[in-house]
Structures are given as C-alpha cells and as structure tokens.
C-alpha positions in Angstrom: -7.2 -34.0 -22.3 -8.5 -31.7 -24.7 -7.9 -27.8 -24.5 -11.5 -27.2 -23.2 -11.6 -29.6 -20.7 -7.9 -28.2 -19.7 -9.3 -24.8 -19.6 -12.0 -25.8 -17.5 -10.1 -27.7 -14.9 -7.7 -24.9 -14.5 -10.3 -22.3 -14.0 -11.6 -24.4 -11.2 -9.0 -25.0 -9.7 -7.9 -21.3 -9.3 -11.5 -20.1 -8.3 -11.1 -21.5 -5.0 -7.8 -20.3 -4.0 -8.8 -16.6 -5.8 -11.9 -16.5 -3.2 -9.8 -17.6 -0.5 -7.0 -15.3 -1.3 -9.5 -12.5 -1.5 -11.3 -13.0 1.7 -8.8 -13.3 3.7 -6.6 -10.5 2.2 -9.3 -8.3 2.3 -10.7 -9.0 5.5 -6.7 -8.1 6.8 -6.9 -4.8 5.2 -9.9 -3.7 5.8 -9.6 -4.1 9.9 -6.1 -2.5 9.5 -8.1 0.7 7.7 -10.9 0.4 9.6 -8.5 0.9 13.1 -7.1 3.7 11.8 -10.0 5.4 11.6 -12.1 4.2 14.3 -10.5 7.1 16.4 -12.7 9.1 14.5 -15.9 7.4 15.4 -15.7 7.4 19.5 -18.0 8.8 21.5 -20.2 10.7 18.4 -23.2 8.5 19.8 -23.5 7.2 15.9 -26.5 4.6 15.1 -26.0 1.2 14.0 -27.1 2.3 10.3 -24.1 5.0 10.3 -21.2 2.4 11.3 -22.9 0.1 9.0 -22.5 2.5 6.2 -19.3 3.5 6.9 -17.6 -0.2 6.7 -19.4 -0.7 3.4 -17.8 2.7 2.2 -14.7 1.3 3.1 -14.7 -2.0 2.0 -14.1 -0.9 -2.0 -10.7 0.5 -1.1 -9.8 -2.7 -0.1 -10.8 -4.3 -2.5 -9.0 -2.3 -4.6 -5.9 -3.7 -3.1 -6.8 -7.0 -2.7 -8.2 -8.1 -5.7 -4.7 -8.1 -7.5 -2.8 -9.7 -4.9 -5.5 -12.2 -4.7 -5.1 -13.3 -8.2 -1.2 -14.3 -7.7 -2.2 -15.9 -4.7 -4.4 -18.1 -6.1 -2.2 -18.5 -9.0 0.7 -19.9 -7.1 -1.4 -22.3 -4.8 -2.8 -23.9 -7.7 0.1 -24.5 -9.6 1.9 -25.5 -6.3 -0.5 -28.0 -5.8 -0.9 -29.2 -9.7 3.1 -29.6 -9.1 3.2 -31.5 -5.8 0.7 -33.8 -6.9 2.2 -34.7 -10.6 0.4 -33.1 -13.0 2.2 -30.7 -14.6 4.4 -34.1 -15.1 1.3 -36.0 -16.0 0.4 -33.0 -18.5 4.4 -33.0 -20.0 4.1 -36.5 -20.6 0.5 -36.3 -22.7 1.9 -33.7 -24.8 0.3 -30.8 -23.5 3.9 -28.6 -23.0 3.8 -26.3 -19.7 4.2 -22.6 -21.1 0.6 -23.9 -22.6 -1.1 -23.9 -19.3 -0.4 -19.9 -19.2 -2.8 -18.8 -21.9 -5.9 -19.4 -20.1 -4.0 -18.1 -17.1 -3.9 -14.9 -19.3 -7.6 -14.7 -20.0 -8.4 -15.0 -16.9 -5.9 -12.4 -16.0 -7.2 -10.0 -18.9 -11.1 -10.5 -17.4 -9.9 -9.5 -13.8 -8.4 -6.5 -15.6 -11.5 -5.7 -17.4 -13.2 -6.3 -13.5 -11.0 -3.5 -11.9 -10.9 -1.1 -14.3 -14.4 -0.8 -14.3 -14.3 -1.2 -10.7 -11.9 1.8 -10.4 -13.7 4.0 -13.0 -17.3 3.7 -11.2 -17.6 2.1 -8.0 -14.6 3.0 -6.2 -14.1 7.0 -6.6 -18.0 7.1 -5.5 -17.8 5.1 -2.7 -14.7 7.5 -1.7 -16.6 10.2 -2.6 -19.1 9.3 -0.2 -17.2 7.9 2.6 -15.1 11.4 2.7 -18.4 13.3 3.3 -19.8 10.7 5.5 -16.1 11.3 7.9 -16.8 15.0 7.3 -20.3 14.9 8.8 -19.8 12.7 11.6 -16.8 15.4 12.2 -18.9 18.0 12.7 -21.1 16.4 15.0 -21.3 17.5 18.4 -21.7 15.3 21.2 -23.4 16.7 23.8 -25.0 13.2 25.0 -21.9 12.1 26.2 -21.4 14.5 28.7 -19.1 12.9 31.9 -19.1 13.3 35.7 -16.7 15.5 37.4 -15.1 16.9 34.5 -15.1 20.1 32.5 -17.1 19.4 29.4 -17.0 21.5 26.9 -20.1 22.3 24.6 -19.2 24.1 21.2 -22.4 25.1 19.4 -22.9 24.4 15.3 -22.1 28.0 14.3 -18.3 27.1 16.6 -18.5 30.8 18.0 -20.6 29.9 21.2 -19.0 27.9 23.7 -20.2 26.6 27.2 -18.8 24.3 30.0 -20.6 22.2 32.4 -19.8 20.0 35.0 -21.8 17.7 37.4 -21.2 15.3 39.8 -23.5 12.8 38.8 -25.8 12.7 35.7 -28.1 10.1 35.3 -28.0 9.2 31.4 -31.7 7.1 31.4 -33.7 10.0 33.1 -31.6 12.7 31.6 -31.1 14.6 35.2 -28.3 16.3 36.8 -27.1 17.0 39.9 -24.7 19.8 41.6 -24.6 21.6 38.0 -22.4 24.3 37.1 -22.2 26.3 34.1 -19.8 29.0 33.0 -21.1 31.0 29.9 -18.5 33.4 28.7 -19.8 34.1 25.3 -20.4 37.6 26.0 -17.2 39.2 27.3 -18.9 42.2 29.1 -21.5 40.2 30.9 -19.8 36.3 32.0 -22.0 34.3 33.6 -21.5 31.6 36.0 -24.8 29.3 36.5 -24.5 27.1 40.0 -28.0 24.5 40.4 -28.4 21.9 43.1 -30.1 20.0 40.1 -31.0 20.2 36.4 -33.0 18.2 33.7 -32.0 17.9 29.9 -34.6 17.6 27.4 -34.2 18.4 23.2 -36.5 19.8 20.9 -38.3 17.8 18.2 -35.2 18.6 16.0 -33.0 17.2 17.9 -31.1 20.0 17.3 -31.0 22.2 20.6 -30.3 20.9 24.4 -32.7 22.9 26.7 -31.6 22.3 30.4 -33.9 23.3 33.1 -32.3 23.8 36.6 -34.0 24.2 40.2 -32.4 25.5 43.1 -29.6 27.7 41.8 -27.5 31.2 41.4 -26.4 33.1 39.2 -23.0 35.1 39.4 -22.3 37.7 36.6 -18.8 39.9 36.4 -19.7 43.0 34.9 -16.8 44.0 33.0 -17.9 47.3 31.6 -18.2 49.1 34.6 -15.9 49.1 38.1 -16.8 46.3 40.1 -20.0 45.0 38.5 -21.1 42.3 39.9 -24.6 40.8 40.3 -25.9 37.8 42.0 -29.2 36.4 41.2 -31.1 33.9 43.0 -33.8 31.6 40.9 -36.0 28.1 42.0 -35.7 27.6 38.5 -34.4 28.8 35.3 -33.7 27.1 31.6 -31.0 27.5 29.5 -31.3 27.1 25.9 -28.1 25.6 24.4 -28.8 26.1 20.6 -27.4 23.6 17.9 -25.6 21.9 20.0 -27.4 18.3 19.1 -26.2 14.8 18.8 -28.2 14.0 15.5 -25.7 13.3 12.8 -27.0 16.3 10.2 -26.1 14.9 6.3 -25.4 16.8 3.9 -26.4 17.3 0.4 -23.8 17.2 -1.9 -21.0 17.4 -0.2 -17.6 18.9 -1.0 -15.5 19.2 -4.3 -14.5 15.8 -5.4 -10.7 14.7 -5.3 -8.6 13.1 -7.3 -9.2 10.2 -5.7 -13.1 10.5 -5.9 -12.7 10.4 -9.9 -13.1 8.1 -12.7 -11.0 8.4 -15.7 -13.2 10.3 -17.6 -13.2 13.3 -14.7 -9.9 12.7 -14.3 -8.5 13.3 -18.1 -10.9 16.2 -18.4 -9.9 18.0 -15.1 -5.9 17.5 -16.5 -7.1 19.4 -19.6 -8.4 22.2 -17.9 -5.9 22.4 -15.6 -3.3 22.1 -18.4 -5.4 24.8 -20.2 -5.2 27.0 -17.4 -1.6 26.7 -17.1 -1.3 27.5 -20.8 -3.0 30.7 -20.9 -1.3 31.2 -17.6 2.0 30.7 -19.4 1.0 32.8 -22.5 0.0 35.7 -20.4 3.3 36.0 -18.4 5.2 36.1 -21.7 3.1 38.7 -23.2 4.0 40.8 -19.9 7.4 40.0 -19.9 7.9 40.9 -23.4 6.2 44.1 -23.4 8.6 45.2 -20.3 11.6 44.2 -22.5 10.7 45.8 -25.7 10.3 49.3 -23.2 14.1 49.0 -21.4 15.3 48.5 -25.5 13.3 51.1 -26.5 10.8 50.0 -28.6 6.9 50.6 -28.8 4.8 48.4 -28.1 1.0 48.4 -29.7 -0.5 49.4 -27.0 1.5 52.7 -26.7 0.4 56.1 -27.8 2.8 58.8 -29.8 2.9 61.3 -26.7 3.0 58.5 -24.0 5.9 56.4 -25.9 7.8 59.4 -26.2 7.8 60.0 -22.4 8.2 56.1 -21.4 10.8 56.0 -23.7 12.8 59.3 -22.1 12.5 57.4 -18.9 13.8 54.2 -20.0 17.0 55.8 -21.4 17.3 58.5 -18.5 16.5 61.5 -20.4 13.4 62.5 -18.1 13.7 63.8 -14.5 13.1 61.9 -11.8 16.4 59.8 -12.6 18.7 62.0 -10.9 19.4 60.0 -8.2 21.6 57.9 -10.8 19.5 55.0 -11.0 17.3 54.4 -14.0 13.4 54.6 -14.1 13.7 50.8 -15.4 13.2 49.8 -12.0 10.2 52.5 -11.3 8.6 51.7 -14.7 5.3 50.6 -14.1 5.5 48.3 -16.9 8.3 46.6 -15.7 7.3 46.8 -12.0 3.7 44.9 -13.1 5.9 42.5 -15.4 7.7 41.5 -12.3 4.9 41.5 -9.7 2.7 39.4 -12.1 5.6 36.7 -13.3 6.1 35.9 -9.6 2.1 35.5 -9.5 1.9 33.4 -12.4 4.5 31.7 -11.6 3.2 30.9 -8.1 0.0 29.7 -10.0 1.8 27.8 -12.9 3.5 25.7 -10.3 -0.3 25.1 -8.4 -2.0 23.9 -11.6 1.0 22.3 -13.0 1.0 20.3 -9.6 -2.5 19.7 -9.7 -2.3 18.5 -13.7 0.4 15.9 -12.9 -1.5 14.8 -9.8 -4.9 13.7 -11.8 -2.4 12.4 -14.1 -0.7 10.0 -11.6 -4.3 9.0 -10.6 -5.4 7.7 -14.0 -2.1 5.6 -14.3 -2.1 4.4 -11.2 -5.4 2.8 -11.6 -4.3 1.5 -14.8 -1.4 -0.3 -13.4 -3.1 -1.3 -10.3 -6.0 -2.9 -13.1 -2.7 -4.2 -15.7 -1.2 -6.2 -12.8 -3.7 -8.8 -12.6 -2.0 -10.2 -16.1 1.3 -9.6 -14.9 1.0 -11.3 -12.0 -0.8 -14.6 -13.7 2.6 -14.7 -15.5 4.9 -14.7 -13.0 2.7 -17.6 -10.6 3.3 -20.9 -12.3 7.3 -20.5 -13.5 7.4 -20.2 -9.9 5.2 -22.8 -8.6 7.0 -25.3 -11.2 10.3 -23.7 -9.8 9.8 -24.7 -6.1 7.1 -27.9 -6.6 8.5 -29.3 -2.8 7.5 -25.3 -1.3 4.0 -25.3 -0.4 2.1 -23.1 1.5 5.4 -21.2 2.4 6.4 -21.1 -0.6 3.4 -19.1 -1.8 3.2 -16.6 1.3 7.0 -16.3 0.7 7.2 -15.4 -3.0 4.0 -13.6 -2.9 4.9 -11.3 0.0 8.2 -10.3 -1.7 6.5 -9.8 -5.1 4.0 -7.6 -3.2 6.6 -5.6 -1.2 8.4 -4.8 -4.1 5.6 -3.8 -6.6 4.1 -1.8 -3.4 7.0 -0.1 -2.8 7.6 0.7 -6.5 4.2 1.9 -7.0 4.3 4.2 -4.0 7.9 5.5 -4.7 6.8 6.0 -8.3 3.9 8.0 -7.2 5.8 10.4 -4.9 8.6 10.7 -7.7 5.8 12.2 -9.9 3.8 14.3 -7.6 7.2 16.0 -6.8 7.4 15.8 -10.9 10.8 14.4 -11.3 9.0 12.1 -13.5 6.6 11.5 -15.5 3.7 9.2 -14.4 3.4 7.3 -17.4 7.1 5.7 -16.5 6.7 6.0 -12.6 3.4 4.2 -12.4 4.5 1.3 -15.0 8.2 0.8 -13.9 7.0 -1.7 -11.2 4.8 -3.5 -14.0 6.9 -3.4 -16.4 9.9 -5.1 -14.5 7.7 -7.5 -13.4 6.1 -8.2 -16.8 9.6 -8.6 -18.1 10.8 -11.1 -15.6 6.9 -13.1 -16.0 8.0 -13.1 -19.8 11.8 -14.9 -19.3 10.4 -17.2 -17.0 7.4 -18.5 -19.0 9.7 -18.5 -21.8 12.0 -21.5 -19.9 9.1 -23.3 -18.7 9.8 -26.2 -21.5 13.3 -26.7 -21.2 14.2 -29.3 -18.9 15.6 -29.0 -15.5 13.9 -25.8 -15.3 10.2 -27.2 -14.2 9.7 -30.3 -11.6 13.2 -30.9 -11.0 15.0 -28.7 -7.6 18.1 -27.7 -6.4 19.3 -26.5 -3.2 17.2 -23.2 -3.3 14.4 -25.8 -3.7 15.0 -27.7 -0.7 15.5 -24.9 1.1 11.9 -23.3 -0.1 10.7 -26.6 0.6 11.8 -27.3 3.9 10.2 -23.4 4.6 7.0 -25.0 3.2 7.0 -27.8 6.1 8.2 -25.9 8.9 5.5 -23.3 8.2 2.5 -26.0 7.2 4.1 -28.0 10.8 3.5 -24.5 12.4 0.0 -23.7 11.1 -0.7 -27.1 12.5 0.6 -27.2 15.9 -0.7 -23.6 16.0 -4.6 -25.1 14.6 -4.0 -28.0 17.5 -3.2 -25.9 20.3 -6.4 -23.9 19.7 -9.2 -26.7 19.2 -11.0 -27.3 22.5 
C-alpha cells in the first residue's frame, strides 16, 4: 500500500467517526446550555425569528467544546476498529511499522488546529458578543401580553420608575377584553389611585410601545395624602389609561455594551493586556513618585518642587521645630505631603490590583484559546497507542478512555484558569499544564508502538476493557431492541 493511498484510507476512515463524534457531542452540549438558559426566555412572548437566533448564537460555544473532543473520538473508533478487524496486523506484516500511521494523524490534527484558532479568533467572540446583547435585550423586555387571571400583575414601565398592578378575573387574550378590572397606580405618592371597571379593552399604539386600556363602568378612589382625610371618589362610564412603554415588542439595540473578554479575538485581546499593563505602569510609577517625595520630606530633604521659604517651613515641621507639634506628636502625620502619599498609595493600589486583574484575565483568554485550539494534535497522539492497547475494547473502550481523558484535561483547564485569575500563576503554565502532560504521555506511548507486546497483543487490563466493550455494545443493543416498535 503506498503512503498516499494509506493516507487516504485513514482520512476516510476517521471523517466519519469525527462527524459522528461532533454531532452527537455537540448536540449534548448544546441542549445542556440551551436549558440553562431557557429560564430566561419564558413568558417574554418572543417570535419564532428571536429563538431562532438565539440557538444559532449559541451553537459556536459548543462547538468550541466539541470540536476537540470530537477529534479523539473519532481517533480512537478508527483505530479500534482498524485493530479489531487486523489491520494494523495486516499493515505490520507489509512493512508499513505502526508509529507511521501517526503522521497523517498529525496533519490532520495540525488542520483542525488551524480550524479553531481561526474559529476562536473570528466567529466565536462575535457570536458571543452578540448573543450577550441579544440576552440583554430580551431582559429588558416587558411583558405586558402575558398578563394572568386572578393574580396581581405587575406592570413596570421602560424608564423602571413607574409601576402599576392590575388584576382581572377573566381576560380574553384573542379579543384583548377584560373583565372585573382593578388597577392600583401609586406612582404619585400624594395622589394614589385605585381604578375599579366592570370591564376594560386593551389596544397598543402603532409602536407597539404603549398599552392604552379603555374601561366602562368603573370608579375611581384617590387617598389624598397631603391634606387630612383627602379622599375623592369619582364615578366614570368610561375612562382610558395610558400605560406608557410598557410594550411587548423586543426593542434591539445598536451597538450594544462593551465587549468582554470573552467577546475578543486575539488581536483585541493582546492589545487590551497592553493597555491595561500600561495603565498599571504609569499607575505604578506615579505611586512611587508620591511615595518618594513624602520620604525625602520626614529625612529632610527638598524636593524640586519646593520653594526656599516653603522648604524652610515644611522642613521645621518635619523635625518639630514649628508650632502646632506641641501636643508631642510630629507634624509627619499632619503633613500634607505625606497625608496625600498615603491617601493616594491606597488608591493606586486599589487600582493597580483592578488593572493588574483585568491584564491577567485577557491574558488567560488568549491562552486558553490556544490550548483549547493545540489539543486537537495532542489528542490525535494519544488515540491509536490506545486503540492498539485495548484492540478486544470497542465502543466502551472509546467512551471509557475518552471520558477520563476529557475529565482530566477539563478539570485541568478549568483549575488552571481559576489558579491564574486569582494570579497564583501565570497563564502561560496554567493553561498548558493539562496539554502539556498529555502531549508528554501521547509522546511515550507513540514512542512504544513498534515494540512487540505493546500493540495487538492484551493482558488482563485488556480483557477487562474488553469485556466493558461487550457488556456496553450488549446494552446499547437490548436498549436499541426494547425501543423499535
């Protein structure tokens, strides 16, 4: 078989497990994040284009996470299956040695790299971007049209100063009526209003924007607060009440708020570190200059800023020699030099701390989508020592391995992350340790691919992954049976 054709068959034989793997995985994740935040999306009266656009904003965040784990999926399945079925043997015995089947492995590993890099740089901080101000927006919608029956609903306007509540005991949702309305309107605290109607109508303007509601048959009680008993009761056939912005359109809009960390691509990123790093610099610089000008005052020096006459008197204080010390303590304390030296350290050093935080937070960012990118090759190394490893495992030897494997880089990616937003670390080692194990451990195993005993032929811890293959292929099949009709 020559090394084209071999390249050929192995890429075809891992593009169906890699679509599979990513379908599946993806499709997990993204109903796990989409129920999370579902809560958010009840009862806003949102069209079909909104919840439309909101799962397609979400989808690249999966993706972001699936990808990579797709990619040892379908590595391991392959090679499981290349195993079980002899070819690896087959291969062996035509000369073609096993650590050889890596390198197109690694291209392929190396493209899906270049994939999510770009991926990560472009489409997924703007489709965050724009999912967080789509959340935002639907947030701030009202919804008025989903007023109930029997309840207290409350009715916040736009501006979230002006507040009503209205109940009903039955409202018809198709003819927009009302009946047995009450409304209580305290909004004004000298004159609160209570609104009692037999029946009522709710109609909104061409804007969509405020709820007019016209009401027959009704009174009016108002407590008149700024005077001794006020109270006035007012009898109408019919009166409206404007209710304004207090709509159930979903208002976009333009813009939207400051990006995040997570919103940014690596160029943003690296040049919002710099400023920040910047910032803290000057920050930095500016403390010492202050701290060093209150230090060369208690030792009695001038500083350049100092004139003959005021030096002299500064100075007098400083060493105790003018009044206003005779209390015992110095005028150190009550120099206004040193009492600004103090007051500003502990408000650049408040500040420091902020943009330092903020600096090694962007930083984190841009090596976290590194590694997240980098693991695609890391993992394409570690899939076939496996698969040749266990060739008797199967399907459960793949969800096993590749489960643990995902726990642990998971786990060390997450840990690493808070270990470097709490900057105990840097994020160039906490982001990479999980990568760089693994890489490590990919290397030694590829490396003893050749050597006999070490590929087709088992052990117990074999059998036992293999007899975990059949119980779980046995289960997925009884499972399968029991469903069809």
């Amino acid at each position: 078989m020559g090394m084209g054709v071999l390249t050929r068959y192995l890429i075809r034989v891992h593009v169906g497990p890699f679509l599979f793997a990513l379908s599946t995985l993806t499709a997990l994740i993204f109903l796990n994040a989409v129920a999370q935040r579902i809560e958010g999306l009840l009862g806003k009266g949102l069209s079909w284009r909104v919840v439309v656009e909101f799962l397609a904003l979400s989808l690249p965040h999966t993706i972001a996470l699936s990808l990579p784990m797709s990619v040892l999926v379908a590595v391991l399945y392959a090679f499981s299956e290349m195993t079980s079925a002899n070819e690896i043997t087959a291969m062996s015995a035509g000369g073609i040695r096993p650590a050889r089947l890596i390198l197109p492995l690694v291209a392929m590993g190396a493209l899906m790299t270049g994939v999510m890099l770009y991926f990560n740089d472009v489409v997924l901080p703007a489709s965050n971007h724009r999912l967080r101000n789509l959340m935002v927006d639907i947030a701030r919608k009202s919804p008025t049209l989903e007023l109930r029956e029997l309840v207290v609903n409350e009715i916040p306007t736009e501006s979230g100063l002006d507040r009503y509540f209205l109940t009903a005991t039955h409202i018809d949702r198709l003819e927009n009526t009302l009946e047995e309305v009450t409304i209580f309107d305290g909004n004004n605290p000298v004159r609160r209003r209570t609104t009692y109607a037999a029946r009522g109508e709710m109609v909104f303007n061409e804007e969509k924007t405020d709820l007019y509601l016209t009401l027959y048959d009704g009174v009016v009680h108002e407590v008149q607060s700024d005077r001794i008993g006020g109270f006035q009761r007012l009898f109408f056939d019919k009166q409206i009440i404007p209710l304004r912005g207090v709509g159930n359109e979903l208002v976009r809009r333009a813009g939207g708020a400051e990006r995040s960390d997570r919103e940014m691509g690596f160029a943003l990123l690296a040049e919002n570190a710099r400023a920040r790093q910047i910032e803290l610099d000057s920050v930095e610089a500016a403390s010492y200059a202050t701290t060093l000008q209150a230090v060369r005052l208690a030792l009695g020096r001038p500083t350049d800023n100092d004139s003959a006459a005021a030096w002299d008197l500064r100075a007098g204080r400083a060493r105790g020699l003018v009044a206003g010390t005779g209390d015992g303590e110095t005028l150190l304390s009550r120099d206004p030099v040193t009492q600004g030296a103090v007051i500003s350290s502990r408000t650049r050093s408040i500040r420091g701390e902020s943009l330092e935080q903020t600096a090694y937070r962007y930083q984190v960012e841009i090596h976290k989508k590194l590694a997240i990118a980098f693991a695609c090759i890391v993992f394409t190394l570690l899939g076939p020592p496996l698969a040749l490893r266990f060739p008797r495992g199967g399907v459960g030897m793949v969800v096993l391995a590749s489960s643990l494997i995902f726990s642990i880089y998971w786990t060390g990616l997450i840990g690493g992350e808070i270990l470097a937003d709490r900057k105990i670390a840097s994020p160039a080692v906490t982001m990479w340790t999980a990568n760089v194990v693994f890489f490590i451990v990919g290397i030694v195993l590829v490396s003893r691919m050749g050597r006999a005993g070490s590929t087709v032929r088992g052990g117990k811890l074999d059998d036992l992954m293999g007899n975990l293959g059949d119980s779980l292929a046995r289960l997925l099949r009884g499972r399968k049976e029991g469903m069809a009709p």
